[in-house]
DORO-883216 format. One record per residue: residue in one letter; x, y, z of N, C-alpha, C in turn. Coordinates in nm, 3 decimals. Layout:
N
<rec><kolvex>A</kolvex><n_c1>X</n_c1><n_c2>Y</n_c2><n_c3>Z</n_c3><ca_c1>X</ca_c1><ca_c2>Y</ca_c2><ca_c3>Z</ca_c3><c_c1>X</c_c1><c_c2>Y</c_c2><c_c3>Z</c_c3></rec>
...
This chain:
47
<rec><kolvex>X</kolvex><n_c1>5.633</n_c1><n_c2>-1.920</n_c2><n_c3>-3.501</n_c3><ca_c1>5.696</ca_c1><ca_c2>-1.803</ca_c2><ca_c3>-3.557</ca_c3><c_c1>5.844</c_c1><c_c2>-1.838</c_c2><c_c3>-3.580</c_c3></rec>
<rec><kolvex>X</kolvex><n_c1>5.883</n_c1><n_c2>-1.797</n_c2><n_c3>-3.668</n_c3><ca_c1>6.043</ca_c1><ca_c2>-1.869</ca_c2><ca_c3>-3.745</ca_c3><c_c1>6.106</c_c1><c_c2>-1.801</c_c2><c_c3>-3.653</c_c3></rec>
<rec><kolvex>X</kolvex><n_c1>6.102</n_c1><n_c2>-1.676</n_c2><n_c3>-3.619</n_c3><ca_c1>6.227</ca_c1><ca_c2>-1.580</ca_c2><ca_c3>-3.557</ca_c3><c_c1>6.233</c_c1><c_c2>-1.659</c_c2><c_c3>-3.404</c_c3></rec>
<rec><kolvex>X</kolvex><n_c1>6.095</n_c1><n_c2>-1.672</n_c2><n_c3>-3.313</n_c3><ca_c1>6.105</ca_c1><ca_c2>-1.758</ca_c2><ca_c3>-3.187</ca_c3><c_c1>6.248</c_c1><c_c2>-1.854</c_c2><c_c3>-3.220</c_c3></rec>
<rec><kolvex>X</kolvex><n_c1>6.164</n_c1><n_c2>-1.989</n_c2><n_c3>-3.335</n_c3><ca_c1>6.245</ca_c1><ca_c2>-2.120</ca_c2><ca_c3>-3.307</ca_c3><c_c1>6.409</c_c1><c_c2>-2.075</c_c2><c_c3>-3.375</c_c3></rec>
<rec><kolvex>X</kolvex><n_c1>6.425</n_c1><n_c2>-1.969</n_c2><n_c3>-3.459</n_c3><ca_c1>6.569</ca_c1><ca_c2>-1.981</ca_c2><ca_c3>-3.484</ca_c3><c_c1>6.653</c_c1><c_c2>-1.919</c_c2><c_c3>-3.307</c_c3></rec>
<rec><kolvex>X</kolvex><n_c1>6.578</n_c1><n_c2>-1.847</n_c2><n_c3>-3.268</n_c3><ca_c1>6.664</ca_c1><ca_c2>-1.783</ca_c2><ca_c3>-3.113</ca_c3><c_c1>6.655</c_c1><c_c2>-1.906</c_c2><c_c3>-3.055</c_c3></rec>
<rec><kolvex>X</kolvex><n_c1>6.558</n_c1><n_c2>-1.983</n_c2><n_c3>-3.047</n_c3><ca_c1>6.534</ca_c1><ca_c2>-2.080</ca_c2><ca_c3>-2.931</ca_c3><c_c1>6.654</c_c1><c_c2>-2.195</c_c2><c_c3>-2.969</c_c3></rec>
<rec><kolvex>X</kolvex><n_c1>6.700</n_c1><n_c2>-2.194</n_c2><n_c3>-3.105</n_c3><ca_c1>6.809</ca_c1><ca_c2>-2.333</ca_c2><ca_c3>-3.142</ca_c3><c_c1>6.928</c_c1><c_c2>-2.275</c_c2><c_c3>-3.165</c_c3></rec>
<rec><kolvex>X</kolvex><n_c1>6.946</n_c1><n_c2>-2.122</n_c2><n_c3>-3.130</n_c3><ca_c1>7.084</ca_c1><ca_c2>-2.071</ca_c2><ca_c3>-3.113</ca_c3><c_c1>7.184</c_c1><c_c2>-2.125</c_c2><c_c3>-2.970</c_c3></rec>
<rec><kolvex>X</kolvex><n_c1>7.208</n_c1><n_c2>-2.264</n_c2><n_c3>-3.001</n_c3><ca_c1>7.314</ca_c1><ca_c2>-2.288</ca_c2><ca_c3>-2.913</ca_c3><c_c1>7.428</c_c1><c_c2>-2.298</c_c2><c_c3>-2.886</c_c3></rec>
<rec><kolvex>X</kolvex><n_c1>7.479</n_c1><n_c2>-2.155</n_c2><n_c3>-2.937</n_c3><ca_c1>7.626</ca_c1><ca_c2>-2.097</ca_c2><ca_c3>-2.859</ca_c3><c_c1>7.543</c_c1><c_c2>-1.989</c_c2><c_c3>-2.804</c_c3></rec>
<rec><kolvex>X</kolvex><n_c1>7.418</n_c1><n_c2>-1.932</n_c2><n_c3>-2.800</n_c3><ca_c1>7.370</ca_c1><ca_c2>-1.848</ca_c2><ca_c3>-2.672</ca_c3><c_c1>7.353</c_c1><c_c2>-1.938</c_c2><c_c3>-2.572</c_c3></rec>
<rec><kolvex>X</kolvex><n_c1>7.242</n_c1><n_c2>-1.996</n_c2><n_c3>-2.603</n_c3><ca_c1>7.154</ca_c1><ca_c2>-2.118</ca_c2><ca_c3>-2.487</ca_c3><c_c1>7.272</c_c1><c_c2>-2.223</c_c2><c_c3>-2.427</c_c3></rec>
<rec><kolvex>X</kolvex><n_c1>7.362</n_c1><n_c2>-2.278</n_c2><n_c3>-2.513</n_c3><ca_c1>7.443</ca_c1><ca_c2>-2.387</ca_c2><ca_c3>-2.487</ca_c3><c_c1>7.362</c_c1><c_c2>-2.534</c_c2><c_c3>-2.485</c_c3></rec>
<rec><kolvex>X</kolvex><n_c1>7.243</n_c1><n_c2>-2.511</n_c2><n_c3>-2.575</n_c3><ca_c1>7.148</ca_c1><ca_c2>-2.597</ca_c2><ca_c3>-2.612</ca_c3><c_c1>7.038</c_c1><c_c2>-2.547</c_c2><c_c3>-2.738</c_c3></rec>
<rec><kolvex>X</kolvex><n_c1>7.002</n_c1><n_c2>-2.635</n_c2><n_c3>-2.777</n_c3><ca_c1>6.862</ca_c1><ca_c2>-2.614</ca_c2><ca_c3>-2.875</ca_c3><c_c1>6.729</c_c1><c_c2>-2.647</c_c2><c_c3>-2.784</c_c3></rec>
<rec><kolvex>X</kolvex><n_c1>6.702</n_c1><n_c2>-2.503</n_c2><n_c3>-2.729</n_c3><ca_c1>6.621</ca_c1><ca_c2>-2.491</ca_c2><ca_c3>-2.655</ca_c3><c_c1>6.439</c_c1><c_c2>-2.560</c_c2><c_c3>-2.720</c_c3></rec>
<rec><kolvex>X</kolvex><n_c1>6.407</n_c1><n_c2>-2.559</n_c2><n_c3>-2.815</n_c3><ca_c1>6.317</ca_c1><ca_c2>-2.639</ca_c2><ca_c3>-2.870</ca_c3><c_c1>6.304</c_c1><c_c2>-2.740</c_c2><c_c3>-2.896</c_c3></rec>
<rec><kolvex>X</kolvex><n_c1>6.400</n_c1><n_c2>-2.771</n_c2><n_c3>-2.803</n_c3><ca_c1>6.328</ca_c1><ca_c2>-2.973</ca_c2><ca_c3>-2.774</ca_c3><c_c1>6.294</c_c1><c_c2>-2.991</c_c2><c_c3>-2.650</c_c3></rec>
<rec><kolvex>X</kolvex><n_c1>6.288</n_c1><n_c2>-2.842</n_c2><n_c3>-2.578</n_c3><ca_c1>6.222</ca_c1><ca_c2>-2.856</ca_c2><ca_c3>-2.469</ca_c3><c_c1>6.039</c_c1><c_c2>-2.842</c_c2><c_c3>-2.517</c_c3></rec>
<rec><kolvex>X</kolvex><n_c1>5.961</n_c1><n_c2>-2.923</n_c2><n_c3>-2.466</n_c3><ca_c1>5.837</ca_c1><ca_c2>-2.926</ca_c2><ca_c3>-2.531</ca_c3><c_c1>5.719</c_c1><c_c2>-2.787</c_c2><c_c3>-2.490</c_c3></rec>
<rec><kolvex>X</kolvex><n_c1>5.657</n_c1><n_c2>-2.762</n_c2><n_c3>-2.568</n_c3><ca_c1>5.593</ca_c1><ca_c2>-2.657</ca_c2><ca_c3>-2.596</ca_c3><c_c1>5.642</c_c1><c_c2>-2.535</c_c2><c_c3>-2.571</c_c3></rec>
<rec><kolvex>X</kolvex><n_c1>5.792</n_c1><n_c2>-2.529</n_c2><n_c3>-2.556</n_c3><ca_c1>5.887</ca_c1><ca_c2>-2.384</ca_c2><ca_c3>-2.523</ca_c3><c_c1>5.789</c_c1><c_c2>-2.302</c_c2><c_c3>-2.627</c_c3></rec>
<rec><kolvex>X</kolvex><n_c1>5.909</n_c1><n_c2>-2.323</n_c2><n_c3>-2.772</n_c3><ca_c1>5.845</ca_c1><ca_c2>-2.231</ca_c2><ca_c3>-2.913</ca_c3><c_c1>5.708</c_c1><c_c2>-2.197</c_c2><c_c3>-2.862</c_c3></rec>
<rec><kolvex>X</kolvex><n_c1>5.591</n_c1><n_c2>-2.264</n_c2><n_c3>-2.897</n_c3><ca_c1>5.493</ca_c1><ca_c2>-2.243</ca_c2><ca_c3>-2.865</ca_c3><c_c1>5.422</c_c1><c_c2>-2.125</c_c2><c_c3>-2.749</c_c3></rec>
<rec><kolvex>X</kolvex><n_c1>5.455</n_c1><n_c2>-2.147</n_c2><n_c3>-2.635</n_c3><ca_c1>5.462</ca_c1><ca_c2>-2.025</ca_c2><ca_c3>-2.566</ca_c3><c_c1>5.501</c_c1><c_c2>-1.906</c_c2><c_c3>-2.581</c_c3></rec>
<rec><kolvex>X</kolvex><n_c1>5.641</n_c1><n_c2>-1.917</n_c2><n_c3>-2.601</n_c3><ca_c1>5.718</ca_c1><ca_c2>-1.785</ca_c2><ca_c3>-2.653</ca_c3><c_c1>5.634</c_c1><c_c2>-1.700</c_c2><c_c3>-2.751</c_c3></rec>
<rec><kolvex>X</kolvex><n_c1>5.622</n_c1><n_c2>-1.804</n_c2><n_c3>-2.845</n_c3><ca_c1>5.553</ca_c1><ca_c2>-1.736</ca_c2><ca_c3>-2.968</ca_c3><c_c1>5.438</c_c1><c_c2>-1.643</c_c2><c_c3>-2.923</c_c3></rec>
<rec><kolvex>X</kolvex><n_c1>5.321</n_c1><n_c2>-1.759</n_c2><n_c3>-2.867</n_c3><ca_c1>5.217</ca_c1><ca_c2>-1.679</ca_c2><ca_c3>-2.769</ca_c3><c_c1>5.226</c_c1><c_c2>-1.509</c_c2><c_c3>-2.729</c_c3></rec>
<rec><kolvex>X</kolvex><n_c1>5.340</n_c1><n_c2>-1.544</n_c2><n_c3>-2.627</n_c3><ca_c1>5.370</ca_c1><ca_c2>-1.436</ca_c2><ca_c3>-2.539</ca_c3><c_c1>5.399</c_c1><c_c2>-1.298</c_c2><c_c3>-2.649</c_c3></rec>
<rec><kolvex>X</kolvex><n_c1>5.536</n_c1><n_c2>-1.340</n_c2><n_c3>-2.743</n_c3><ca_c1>5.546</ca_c1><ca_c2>-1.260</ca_c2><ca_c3>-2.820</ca_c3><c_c1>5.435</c_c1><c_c2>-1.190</c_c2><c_c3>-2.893</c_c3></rec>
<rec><kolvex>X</kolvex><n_c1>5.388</n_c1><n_c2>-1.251</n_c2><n_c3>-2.964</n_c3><ca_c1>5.257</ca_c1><ca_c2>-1.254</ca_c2><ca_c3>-3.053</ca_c3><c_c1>5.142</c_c1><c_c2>-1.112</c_c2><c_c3>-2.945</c_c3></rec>
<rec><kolvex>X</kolvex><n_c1>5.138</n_c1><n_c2>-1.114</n_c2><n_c3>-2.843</n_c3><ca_c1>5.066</ca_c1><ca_c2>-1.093</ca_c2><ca_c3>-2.754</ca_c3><c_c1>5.137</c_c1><c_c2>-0.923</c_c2><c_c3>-2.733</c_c3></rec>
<rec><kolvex>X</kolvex><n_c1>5.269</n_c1><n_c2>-0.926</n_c2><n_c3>-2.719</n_c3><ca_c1>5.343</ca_c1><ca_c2>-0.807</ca_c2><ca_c3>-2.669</ca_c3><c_c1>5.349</c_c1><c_c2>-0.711</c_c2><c_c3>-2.875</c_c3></rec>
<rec><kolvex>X</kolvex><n_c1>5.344</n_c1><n_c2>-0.761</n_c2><n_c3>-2.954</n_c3><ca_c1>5.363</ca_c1><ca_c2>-0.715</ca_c2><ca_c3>-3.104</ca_c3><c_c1>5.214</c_c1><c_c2>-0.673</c_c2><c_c3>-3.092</c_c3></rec>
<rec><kolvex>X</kolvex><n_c1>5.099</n_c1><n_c2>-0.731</n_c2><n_c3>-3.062</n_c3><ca_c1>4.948</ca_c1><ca_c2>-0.699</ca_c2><ca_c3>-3.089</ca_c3><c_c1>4.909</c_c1><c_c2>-0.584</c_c2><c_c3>-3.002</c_c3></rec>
<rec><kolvex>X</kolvex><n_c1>4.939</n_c1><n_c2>-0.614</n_c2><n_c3>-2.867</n_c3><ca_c1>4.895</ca_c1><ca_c2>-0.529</ca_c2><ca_c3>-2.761</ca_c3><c_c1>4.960</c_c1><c_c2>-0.408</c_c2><c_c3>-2.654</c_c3></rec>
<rec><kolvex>X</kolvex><n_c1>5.109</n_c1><n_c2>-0.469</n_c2><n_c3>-2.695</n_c3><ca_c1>5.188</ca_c1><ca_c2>-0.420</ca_c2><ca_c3>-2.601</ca_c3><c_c1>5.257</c_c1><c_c2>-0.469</c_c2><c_c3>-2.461</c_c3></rec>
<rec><kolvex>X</kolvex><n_c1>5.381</n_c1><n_c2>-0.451</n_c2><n_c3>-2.462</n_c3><ca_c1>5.429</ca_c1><ca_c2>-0.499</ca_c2><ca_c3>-2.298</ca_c3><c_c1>5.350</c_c1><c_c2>-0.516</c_c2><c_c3>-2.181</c_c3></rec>
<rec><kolvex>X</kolvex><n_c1>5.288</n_c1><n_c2>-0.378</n_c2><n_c3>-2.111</n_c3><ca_c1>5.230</ca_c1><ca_c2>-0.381</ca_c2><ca_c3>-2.033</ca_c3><c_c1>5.106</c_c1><c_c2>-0.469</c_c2><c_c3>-2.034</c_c3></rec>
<rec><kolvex>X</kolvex><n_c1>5.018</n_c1><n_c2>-0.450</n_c2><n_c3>-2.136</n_c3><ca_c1>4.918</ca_c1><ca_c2>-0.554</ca_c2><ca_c3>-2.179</ca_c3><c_c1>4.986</c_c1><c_c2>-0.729</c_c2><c_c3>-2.109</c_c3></rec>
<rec><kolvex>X</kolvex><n_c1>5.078</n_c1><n_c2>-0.722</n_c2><n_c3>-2.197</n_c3><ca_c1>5.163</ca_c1><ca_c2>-0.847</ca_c2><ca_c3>-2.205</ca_c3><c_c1>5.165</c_c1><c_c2>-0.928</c_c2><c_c3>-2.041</c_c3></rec>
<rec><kolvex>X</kolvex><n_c1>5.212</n_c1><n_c2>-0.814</n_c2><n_c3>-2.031</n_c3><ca_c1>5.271</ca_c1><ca_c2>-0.832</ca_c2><ca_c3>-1.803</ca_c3><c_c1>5.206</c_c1><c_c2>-0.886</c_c2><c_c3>-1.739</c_c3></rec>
<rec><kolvex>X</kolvex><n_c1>5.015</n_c1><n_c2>-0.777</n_c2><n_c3>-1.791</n_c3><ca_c1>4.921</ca_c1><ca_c2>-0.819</ca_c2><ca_c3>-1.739</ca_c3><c_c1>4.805</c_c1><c_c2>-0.929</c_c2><c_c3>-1.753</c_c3></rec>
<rec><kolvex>X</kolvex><n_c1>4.861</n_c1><n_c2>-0.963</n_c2><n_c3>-1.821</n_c3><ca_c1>4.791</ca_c1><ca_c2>-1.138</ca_c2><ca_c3>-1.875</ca_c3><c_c1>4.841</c_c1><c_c2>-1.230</c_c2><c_c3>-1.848</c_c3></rec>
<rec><kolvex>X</kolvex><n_c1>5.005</n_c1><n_c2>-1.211</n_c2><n_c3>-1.753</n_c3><ca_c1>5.066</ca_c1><ca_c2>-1.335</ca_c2><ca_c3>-1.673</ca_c3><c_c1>4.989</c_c1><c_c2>-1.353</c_c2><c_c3>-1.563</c_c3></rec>
């Protein structure tokens, strides 16, 4: 998801380009993807 990897390589937040940490994006996206379909609580409860 574009919006994940542009937050994840904002580094004057992070003080890094957090997507060269490996499968970060990927997760995030997941998670996100998961909380947009189903909802937070849903979300919480699938950790």
């Amino acid at each position: 998801m574009k919006l994940v990897t542009e937050v994840l390589q904002d580094t004057g937040h992070w003080g890094e380009d957090l997507t060269a940490i490996p499968g970060l994006a990927e997760q995030v996206t997941r998670y996100l993807e998961v909380i947009l379909s189903a909802g937070m609580r849903e979300a919480l409860r699938r950790l």
